[in-house]
C-alpha positions as CSV (number, residue, x, y, z in Angstrom):
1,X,140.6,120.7,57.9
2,X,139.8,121.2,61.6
3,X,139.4,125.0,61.1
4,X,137.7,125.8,58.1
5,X,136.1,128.7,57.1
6,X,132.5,128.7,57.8
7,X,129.9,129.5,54.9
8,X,129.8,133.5,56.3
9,X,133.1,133.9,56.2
10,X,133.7,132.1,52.5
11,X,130.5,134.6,51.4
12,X,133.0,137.0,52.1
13,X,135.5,135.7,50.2
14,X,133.4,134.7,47.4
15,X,132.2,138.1,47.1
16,X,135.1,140.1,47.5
17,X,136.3,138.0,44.1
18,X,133.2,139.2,42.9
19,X,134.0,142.7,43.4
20,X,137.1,142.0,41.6
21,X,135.1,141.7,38.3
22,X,133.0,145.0,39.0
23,X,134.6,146.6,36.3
24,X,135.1,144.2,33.9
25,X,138.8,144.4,34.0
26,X,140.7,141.7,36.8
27,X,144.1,143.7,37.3
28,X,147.6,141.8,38.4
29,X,147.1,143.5,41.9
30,X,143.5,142.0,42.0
31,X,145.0,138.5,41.2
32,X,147.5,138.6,43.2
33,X,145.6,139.9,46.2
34,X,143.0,137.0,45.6
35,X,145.9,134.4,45.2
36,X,147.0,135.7,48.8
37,X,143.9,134.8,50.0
38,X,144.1,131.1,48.7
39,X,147.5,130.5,50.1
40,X,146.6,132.4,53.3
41,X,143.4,131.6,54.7
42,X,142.7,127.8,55.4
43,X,139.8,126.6,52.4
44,X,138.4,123.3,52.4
45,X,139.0,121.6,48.8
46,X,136.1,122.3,47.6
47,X,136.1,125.7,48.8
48,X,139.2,126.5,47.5
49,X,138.1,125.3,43.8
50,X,134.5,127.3,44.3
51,X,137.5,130.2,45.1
52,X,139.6,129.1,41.9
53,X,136.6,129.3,39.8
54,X,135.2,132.7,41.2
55,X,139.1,134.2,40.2
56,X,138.6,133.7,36.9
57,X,134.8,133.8,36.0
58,X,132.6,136.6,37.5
59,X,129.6,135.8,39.8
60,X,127.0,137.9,40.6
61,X,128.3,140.6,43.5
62,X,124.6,141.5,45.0
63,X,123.4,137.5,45.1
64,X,127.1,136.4,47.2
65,X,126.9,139.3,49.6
66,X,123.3,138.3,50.7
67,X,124.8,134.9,52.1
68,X,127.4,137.0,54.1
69,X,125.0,136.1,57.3
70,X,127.2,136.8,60.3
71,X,127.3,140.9,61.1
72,X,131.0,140.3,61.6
73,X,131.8,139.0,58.3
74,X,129.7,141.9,56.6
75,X,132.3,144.4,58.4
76,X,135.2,142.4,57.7
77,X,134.0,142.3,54.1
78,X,133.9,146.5,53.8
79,X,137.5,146.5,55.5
80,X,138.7,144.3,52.9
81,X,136.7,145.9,49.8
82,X,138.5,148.8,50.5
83,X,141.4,147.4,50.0
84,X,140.9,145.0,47.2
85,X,138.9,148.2,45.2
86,X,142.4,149.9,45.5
87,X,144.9,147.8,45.6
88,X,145.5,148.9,41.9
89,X,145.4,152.3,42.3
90,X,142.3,152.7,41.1
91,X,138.6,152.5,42.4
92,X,136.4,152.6,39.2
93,X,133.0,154.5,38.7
94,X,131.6,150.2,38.4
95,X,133.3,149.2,41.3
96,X,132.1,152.2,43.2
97,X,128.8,151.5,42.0
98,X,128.7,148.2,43.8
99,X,130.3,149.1,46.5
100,X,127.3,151.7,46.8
101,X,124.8,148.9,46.8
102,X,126.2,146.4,48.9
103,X,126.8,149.4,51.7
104,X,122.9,150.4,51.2
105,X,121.5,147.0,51.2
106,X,123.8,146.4,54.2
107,X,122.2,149.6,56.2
108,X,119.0,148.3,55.0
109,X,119.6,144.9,57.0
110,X,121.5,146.4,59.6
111,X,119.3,146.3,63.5
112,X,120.5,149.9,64.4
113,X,118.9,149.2,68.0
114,X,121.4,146.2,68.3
115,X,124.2,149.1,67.1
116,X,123.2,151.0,70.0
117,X,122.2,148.8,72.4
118,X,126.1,147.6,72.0
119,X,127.5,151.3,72.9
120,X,128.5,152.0,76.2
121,X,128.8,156.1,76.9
122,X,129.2,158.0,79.6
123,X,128.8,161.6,80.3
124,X,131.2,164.0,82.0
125,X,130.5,165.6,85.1
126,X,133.2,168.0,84.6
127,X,133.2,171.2,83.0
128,X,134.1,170.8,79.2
129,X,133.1,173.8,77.6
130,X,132.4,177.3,78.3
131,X,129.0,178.6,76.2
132,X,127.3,181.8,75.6
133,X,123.3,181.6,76.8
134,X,121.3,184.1,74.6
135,X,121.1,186.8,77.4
136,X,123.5,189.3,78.6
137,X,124.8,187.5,81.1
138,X,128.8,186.7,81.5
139,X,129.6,182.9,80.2
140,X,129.3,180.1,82.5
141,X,131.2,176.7,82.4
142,X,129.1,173.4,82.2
143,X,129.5,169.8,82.0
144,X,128.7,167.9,79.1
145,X,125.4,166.9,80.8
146,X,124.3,170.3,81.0
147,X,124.9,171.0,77.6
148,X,123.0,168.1,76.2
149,X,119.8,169.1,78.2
150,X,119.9,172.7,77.3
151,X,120.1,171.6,73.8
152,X,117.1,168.9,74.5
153,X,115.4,172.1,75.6
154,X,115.3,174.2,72.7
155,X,113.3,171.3,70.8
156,X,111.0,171.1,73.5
């Protein structure tokens, strides 16, 4: 297949069929959201019998999220753990339990100065706010600029 899911990207899957096992019980819903995956996601073969295989005997949840490489696949994964961990109505104390792990191992890993470096803000110049100063003096507006210094301020 010319667009095959790259090893990332299966992680994801393989691990999210993990999670499925978390608490020892594989619902309908979880089958039936994992056989959605099969038919809707383009698998090589052998990917799609690594997949078969992962449906029906547990894997080790912790070991297949550490080959989820790509940042993007690690965020997809949560989006769809979500809804795999509830699809049947339930999220279990075991499959909260992972979940807990994977999302602190993932914070571990995470490069928080990429994070930032990737948000663009910008600060108002307009008034936003009115605030009270500590003195008797009326209210004054200021801009959301103003604010954050006078707050820088205080810790100075």
């Amino acid at each position: 297949m010319s667009n095959a899911i790259c090893q990332s990207r299966f992680f994801m899957w393989r691990t999210l069929f993990a999670v499925a096992h978390a608490d020892n019980i594989v619902t309908d819903e979880e089958i039936t959201f994992m056989a959605n995956v099969l038919e809707n996601f383009e698998f090589t073969d052998t990917q799609n019998a690594i997949l078969k295989d992962d449906i029906v005997n547990p894997k080790d949840v912790e070991k297949m999220f550490k080959s989820i490489t790509n940042k993007e696949d690690r965020l997809a994964f949560f989006n769809f753990a979500s809804d795999l961990v509830w699809v049947d109505g339930k999220f279990a104390s075991e499959e909260q339990e992972i979940m807990i792990r994977l999302l602190e191992g993932h914070v571990k890993e995470t490069n928080v100065d990429d994070l930032i470096g990737s948000i663009s803000l910008e600060f108002e110049e307009e008034p936003v706010q009115e605030i009270e100063s500590n003195n008797t003096a009326p209210k004054k507006l200021c801009s959301l600029t103003d604010m954050i210094t006078s707050f820088r301020s205080r810790f100075s």
